[in-house]
LUMNUFI-119759 format. One record per residue (C-alpha): z, x, y; residue number from 0. Coordinates in Angstrom, 2 decimals. Last residue first. Layout:
N
R;Z;X;Y;NUM
...
END
This chain:
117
R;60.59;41.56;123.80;116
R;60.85;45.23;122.73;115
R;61.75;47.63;126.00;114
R;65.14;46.96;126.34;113
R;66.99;47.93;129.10;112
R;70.68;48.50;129.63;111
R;73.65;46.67;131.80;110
R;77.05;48.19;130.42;109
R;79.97;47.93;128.18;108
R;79.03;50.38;125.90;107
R;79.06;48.48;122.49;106
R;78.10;45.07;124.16;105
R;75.14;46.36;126.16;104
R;74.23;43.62;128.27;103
R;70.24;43.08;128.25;102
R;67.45;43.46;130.72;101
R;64.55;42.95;128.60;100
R;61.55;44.92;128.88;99
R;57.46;43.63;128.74;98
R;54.90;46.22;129.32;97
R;51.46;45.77;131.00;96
R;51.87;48.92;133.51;95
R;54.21;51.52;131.69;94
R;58.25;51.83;132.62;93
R;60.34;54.91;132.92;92
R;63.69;53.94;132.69;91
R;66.75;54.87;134.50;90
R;70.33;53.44;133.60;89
R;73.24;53.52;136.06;88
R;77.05;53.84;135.42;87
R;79.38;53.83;138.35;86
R;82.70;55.24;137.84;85
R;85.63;52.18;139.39;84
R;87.72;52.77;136.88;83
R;87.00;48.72;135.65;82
R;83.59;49.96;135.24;81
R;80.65;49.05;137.73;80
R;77.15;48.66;136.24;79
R;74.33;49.85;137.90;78
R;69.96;48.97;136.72;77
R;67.24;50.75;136.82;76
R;63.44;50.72;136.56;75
R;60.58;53.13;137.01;74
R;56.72;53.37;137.71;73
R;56.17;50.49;140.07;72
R;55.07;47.02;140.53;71
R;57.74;44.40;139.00;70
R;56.78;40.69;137.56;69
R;60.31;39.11;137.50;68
R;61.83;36.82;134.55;67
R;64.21;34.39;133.82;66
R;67.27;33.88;131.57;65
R;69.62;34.64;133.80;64
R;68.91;35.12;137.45;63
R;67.31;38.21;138.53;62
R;67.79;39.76;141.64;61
R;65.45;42.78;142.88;60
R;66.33;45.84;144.51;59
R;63.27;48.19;146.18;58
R;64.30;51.57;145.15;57
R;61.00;53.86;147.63;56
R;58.65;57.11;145.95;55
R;55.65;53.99;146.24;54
R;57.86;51.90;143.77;53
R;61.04;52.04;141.89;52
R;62.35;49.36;141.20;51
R;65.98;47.96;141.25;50
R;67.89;45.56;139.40;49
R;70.57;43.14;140.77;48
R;71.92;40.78;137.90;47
R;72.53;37.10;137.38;46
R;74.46;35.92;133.96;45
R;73.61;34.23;131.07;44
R;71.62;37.26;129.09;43
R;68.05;37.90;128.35;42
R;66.98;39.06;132.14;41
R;63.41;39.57;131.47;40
R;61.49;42.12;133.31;39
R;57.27;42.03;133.70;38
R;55.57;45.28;134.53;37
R;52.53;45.54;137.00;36
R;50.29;48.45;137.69;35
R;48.72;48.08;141.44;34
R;45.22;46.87;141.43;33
R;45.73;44.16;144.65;32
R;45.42;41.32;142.80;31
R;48.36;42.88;140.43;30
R;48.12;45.18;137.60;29
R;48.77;45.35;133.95;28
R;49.31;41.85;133.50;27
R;51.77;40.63;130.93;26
R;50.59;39.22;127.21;25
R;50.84;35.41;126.83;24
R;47.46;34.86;125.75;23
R;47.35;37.27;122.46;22
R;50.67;34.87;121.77;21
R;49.08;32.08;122.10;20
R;45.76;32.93;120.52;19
R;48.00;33.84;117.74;18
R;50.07;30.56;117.48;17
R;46.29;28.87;117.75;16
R;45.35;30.41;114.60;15
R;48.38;29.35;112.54;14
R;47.87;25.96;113.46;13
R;43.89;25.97;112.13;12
R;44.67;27.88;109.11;11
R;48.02;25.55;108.11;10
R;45.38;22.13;109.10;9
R;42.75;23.74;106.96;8
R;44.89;24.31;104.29;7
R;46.51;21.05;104.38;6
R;42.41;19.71;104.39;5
R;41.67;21.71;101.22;4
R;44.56;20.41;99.59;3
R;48.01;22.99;98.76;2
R;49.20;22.94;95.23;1
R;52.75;23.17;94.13;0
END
């Protein structure tokens, strides 16, 4: 199968504008006011309550499923709640201009991060 000049063209031209796209989309790394910025993504079907940690001071933020928060501050976390009642929290550093995904942890049972989006 041979591809035409013009096809080619048309395949070059599309492909080019998916990367400008993406190059485009890529999250702040500070806000108006210079402070570093992260963006979270809650990638499941359900609302959570995540917190940030910002100026030595957990500020809680709700996020409702499938949307996503622009957070200033140098660590996330996120609680789960067992069925025993023991309260499971995950810490994460986080770095200005990063994308993370809050996810549900199927094999543990629990909220988590993911930094890969």
């Amino acid at each position: 199968m041979r591809i035409h000049r013009p096809a080619k063209l048309v395949l070059f031209c599309a492909l080019a504008t998916l990367v400008l796209r993406i190059h485009a989309q890529q999250p702040p790394k500070s806000d108006r006011a210079g402070n570093p910025v992260s963006i979270v993504y809650n990638d499941t079907t359900t609302s959570a309550t995540i917190e940030f940690k910002t100026n030595n001071d957990w500020q809680q933020l709700k996020l409702d499923a499938g949307k996503d928060a622009t957070v200033a501050g140098d660590r996330i976390r996120v609680a789960t709640t067992r069925e025993d009642k023991a309260v499971i929290t995950v810490d994460l550093p986080i770095q200005a201009g990063k994308k993370y995904q809050l996810i549900w942890n199927t094999q543990a049972n629990i909220w988590d991060f993911s930094s890969s989006l």
